[in-house]
C-alpha positions as CSV (number, residue, x, y, z in Angstrom):
1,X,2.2,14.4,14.1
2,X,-1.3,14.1,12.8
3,X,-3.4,15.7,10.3
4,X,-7.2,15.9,10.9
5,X,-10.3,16.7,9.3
6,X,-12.9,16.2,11.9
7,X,-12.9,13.6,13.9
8,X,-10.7,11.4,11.5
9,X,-7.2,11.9,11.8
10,X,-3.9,10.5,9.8
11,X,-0.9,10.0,11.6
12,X,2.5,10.7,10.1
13,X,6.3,10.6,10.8
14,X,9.1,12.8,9.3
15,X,12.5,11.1,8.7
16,X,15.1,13.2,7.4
17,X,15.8,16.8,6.6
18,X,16.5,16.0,2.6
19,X,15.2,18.7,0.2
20,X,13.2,16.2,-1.9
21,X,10.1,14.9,0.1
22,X,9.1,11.5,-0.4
23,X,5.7,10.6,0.7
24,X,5.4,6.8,2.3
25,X,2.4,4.5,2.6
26,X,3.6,0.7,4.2
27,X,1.7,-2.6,3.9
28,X,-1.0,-4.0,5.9
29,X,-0.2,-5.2,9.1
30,X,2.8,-2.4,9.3
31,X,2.9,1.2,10.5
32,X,5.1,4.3,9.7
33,X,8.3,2.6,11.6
34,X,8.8,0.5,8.4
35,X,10.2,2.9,6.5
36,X,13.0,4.0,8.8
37,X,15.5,2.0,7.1
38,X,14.7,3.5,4.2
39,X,15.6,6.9,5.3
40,X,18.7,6.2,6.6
41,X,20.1,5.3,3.0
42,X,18.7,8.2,1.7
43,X,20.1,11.3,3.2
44,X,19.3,13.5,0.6
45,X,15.3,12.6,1.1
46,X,13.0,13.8,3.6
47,X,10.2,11.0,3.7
48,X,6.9,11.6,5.4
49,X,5.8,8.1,6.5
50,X,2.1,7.6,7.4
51,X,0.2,5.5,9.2
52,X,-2.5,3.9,7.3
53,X,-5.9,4.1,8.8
54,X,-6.7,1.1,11.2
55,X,-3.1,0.9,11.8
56,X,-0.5,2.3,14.0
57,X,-2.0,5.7,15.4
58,X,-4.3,7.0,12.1
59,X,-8.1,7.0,12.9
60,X,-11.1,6.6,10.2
61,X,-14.0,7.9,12.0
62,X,-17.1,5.7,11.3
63,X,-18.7,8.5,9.4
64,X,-16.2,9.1,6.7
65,X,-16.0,4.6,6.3
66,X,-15.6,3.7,3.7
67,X,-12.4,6.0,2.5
68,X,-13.3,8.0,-0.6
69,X,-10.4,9.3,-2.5
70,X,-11.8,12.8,-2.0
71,X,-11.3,12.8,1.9
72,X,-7.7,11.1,1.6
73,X,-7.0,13.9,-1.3
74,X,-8.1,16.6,1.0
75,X,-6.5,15.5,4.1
76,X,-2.9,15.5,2.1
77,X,-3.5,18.6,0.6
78,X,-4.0,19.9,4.2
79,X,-0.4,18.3,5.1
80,X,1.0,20.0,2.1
81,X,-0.3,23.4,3.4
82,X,1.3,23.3,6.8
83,X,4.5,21.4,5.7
84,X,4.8,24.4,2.8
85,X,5.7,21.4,0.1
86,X,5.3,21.6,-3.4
87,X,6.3,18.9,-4.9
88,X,6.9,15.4,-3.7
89,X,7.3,12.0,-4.7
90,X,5.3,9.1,-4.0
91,X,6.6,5.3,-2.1
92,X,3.9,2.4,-1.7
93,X,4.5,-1.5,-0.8
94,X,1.5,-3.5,-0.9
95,X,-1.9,-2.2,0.7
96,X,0.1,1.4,0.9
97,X,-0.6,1.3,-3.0
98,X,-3.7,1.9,-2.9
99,X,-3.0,4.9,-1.0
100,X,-0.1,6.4,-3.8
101,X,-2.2,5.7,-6.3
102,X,-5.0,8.1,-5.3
103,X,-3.1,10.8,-4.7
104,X,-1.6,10.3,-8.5
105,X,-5.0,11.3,-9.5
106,X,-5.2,14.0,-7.2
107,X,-2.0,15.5,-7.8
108,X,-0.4,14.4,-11.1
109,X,1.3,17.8,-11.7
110,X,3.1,18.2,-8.6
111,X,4.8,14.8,-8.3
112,X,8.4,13.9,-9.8
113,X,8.3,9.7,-9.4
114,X,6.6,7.2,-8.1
115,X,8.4,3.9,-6.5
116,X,5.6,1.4,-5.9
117,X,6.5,-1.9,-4.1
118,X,4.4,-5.1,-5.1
119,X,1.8,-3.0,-5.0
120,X,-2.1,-2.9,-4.4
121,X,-4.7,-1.4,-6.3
122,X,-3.2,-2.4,-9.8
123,X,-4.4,-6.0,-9.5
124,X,-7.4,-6.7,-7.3
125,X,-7.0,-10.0,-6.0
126,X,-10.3,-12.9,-6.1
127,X,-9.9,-12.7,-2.2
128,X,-9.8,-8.8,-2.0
129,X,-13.1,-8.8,-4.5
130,X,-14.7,-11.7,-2.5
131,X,-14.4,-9.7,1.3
132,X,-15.5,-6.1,0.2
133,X,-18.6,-7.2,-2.1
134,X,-21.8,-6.4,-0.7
135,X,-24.0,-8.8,0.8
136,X,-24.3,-11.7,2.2
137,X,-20.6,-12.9,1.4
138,X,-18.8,-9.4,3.5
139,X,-21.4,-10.7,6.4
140,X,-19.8,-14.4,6.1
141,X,-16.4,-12.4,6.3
142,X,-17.3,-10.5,9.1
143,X,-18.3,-13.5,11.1
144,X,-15.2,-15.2,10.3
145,X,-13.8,-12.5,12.7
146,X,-15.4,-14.0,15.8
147,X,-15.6,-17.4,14.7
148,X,-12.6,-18.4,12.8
149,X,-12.6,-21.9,13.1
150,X,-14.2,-22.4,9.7
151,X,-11.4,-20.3,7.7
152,X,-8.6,-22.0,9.3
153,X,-10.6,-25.7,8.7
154,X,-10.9,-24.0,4.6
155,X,-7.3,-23.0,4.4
156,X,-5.6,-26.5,5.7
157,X,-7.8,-27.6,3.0
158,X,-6.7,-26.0,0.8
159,X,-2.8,-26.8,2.1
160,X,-3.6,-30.4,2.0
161,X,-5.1,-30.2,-1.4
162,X,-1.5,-28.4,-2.5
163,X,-4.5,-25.8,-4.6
164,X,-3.0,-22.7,-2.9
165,X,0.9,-21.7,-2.8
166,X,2.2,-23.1,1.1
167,X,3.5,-19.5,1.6
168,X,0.6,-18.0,0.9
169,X,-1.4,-20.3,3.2
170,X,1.3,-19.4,6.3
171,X,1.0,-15.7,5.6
172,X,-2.9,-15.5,5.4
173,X,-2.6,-18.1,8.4
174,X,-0.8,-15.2,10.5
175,X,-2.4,-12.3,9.4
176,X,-5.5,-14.0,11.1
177,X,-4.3,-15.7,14.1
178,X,-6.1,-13.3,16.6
179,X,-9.7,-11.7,17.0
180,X,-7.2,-8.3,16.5
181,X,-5.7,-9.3,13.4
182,X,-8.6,-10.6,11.9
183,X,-10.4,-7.5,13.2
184,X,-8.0,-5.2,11.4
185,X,-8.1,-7.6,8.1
186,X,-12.0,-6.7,7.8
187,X,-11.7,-3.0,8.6
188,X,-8.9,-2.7,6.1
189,X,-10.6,-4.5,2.9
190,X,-14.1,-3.0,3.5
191,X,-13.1,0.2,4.9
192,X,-10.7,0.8,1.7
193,X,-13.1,-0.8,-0.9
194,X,-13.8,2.4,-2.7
195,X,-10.3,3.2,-3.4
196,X,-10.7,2.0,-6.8
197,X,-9.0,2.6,-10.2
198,X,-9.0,3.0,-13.8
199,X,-5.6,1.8,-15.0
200,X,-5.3,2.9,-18.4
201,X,-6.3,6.2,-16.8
202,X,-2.8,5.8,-14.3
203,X,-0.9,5.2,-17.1
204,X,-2.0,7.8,-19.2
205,X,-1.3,10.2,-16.2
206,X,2.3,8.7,-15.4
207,X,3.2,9.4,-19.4
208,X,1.4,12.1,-19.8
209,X,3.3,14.1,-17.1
210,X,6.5,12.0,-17.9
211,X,6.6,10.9,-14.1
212,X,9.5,8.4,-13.4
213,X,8.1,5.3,-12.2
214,X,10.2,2.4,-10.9
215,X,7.9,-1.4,-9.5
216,X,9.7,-3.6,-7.2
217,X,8.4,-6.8,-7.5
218,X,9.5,-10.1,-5.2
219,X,10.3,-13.3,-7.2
220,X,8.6,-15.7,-4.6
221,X,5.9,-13.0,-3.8
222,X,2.8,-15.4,-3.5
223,X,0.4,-12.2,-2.0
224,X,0.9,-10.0,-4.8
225,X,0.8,-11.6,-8.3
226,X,3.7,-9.8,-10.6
227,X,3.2,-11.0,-13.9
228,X,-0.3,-8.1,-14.6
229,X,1.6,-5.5,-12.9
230,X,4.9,-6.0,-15.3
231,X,2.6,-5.7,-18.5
232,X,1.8,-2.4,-16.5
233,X,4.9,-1.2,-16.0
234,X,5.9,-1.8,-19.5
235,X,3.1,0.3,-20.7
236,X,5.0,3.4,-18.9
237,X,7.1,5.5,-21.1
238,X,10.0,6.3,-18.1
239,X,9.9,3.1,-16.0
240,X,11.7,0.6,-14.5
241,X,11.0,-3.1,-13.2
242,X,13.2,-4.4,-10.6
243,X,12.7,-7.9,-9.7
244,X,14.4,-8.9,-6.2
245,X,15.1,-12.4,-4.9
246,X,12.5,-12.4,-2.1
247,X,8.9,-13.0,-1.4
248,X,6.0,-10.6,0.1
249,X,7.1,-10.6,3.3
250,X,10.6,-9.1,3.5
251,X,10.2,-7.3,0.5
252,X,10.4,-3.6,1.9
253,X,13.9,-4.9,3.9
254,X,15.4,-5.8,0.5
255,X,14.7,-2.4,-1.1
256,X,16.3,-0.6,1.6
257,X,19.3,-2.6,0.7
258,X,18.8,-2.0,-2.9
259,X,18.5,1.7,-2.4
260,X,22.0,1.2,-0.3
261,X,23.6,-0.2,-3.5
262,X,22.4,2.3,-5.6
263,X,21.6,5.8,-3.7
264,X,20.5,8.2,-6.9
265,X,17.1,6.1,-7.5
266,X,15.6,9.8,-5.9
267,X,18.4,12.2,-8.0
């Protein structure tokens, strides 16, 4: 299922028939499919998975690049309208945070809680910062797509330096180990470079409205730093930190099995 506003268009997929809707943004590199196992250990929850744009099925038409808050705002409200829902709650891992996070701003009064997974958006990495800045470091960037062989030379460097975490060397190692991948890596972190945030601002809307928030965070999680976003979560009057034995990668897997355990985080 898609919704469109012109020639952009989000894809989405509906799992479950729950009376509380859940709305789902996964990580980069994933697609909608990731948050099937999810569903299945939460009957009581209907969760409407998206496709982020550049991946799976979603399309960002040039003209509306970069993604302004205001288009992704409208285009949910436009969901909301033809699937008659009134109030939701909000899941995020990684990238997908950036995507919950914006429609927090939009929509602070019709959401009941917000699960984030190591999220984006909170914490901008120096990498994330370095690839979307203007100029002539996004143009180094963009040729890195066709000609890689300088970034790979850079990051086994780095590895035989020991400067940079091994695991986050094999994971930025994989996430550019074709022209397609790499492709997608530029299109992601320019073509979301606007979505952008105030954090005292979330917080002040998450208390404000007395939204329950719960952040997963990975122990081993090399990709997404933990120790800013727990002095975030701490700053929320109704939160809750759950730290799981894991890193980046398999993180999502290991909520589902923590929602198994304990099936009234969405009561």
């Amino acid at each position: 299922m898609f919704v469109q506003e012109g020639r952009s268009r989000l894809h989405y997929k509906v799992y479950g028939s729950g009376e509380q809707v859940v709305l789902a943004f996964h990580g980069y590199g994933q697609d909608h499919t990731h948050f099937y196992n999810i569903a299945g250990v939460l009957p009581h929850v209907k969760i409407v998975a998206f496709d982020l744009f550049f991946h799976g099925q979603s399309v960002l038409h040039k003209k509306d690049t970069p993604l302004q808050k205001e288009f992704l705002a409208k285009l949910i409200q436009k969901l909301l309208d033809e699937q008659q829902i009134s109030r939701f709650s909000l899941m995020a891992f990684s990238m997908g945070g950036k995507f919950a996070l914006t429609l927090l701003e939009a929509f602070p009064e019709k959401i009941n809680q917000v699960l984030l997974v190591a999220p984006d958006g909170i914490s901008t990495s120096f990498w994330y910062s370095v690839a979307t800045y203007p100029g002539w470091l996004q143009g180094l960037f963009k040729r890195t797509v066709v000609r890689p062989a300088r970034f790979f030379k850079f990051i086994n460097w780095l590895d035989n330096k020991r400067l940079v975490d091994p695991g986050l060397i094999k994971f930025a190692a994989w996430q550019m180990n074709s022209t397609q991948k790499r492709l997608r890596v530029y299109k992601s972190w320019v073509g979301f470079r606007a979505l952008t945030f105030d954090i005292r601002k979330i917080v002040k809307l998450l208390n404000s409205q007395n939204i329950k928030f719960t952040l997963f965070l990975g122990e081993y999680d090399q990709v997404i730093s933990g120790q800013r976003l727990q002095v975030f979560a701490r700053s929320i009057t109704n939160s809750e930190l759950i730290i799981l034995k894991t890193g980046h990668t398999f993180l999502l897997h290991e909520v589902a099995t923590y929602l198994r355990r304990h099936p009234g985080m969405f009561s």
